[in-house]
N, C-alpha and C positions, 0 to 999 in steps of 0.2 A: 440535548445540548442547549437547545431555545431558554431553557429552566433555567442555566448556569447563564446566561447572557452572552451566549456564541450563538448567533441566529446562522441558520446554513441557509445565507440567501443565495446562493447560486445550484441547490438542491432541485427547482424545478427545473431549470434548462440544463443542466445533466444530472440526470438521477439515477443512471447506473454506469458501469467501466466502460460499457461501446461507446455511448453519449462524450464520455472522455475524452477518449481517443477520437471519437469522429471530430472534435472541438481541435484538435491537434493538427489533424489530415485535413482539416478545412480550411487552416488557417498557412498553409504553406509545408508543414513539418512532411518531412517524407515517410517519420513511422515514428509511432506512439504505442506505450502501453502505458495500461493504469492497473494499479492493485490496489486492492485494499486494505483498510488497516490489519485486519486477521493475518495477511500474505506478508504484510511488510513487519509487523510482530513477530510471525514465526520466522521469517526468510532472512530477516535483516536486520533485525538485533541482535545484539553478543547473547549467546545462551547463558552465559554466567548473568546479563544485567536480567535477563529475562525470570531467570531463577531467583535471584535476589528479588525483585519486583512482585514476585508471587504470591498471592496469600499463604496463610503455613497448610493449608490441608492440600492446595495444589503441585505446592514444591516438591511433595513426594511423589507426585503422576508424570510432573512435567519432561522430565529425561524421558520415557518411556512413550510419552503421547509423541515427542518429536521424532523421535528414533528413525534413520533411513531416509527421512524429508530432503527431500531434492529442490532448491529455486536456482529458479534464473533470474539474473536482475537485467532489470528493464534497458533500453536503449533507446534512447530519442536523439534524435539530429535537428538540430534547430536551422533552417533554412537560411540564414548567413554562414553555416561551415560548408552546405553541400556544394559551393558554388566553388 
């Protein structure tokens, strides 16, 4: 990403999804989750954009790579509604 001139300057002080979430719950939130881009690609995109987006040797796998995939999307409370 640094290449393309997106610096991920906030990569050292959380560098992975606990570090996320603990940035969350430290800050007041009563619960946090973080996913990542794979989770939120397969979980959270229309499967049609996802197929369209595909390169052409993948679009023939990707029905079947998904198949059955269960997500739950996330929930956060931001500390002015809990009150």
């Amino acid at each position: 990403m640094q290449s393309r001139g997106c610096p991920l300057k906030g990569l050292a002080g959380t560098p992975d999804l606990a570090a996320h979430r603990q940035r969350f719950t430290a800050n007041g939130w009563q619960r946090a989750e973080a996913l990542d881009m794979d989770t939120i690609h397969r979980c959270h995109l229309d499967p049609l954009e996802r197929h369209r987006r595909a390169p052409a040797a993948a679009q023939a796998a990707a029905p079947s790579a998904v198949a059955g995939l269960a997500c739950v999307r996330p929930h956060a409370v931001p500390p002015a509604q809990l009150a």
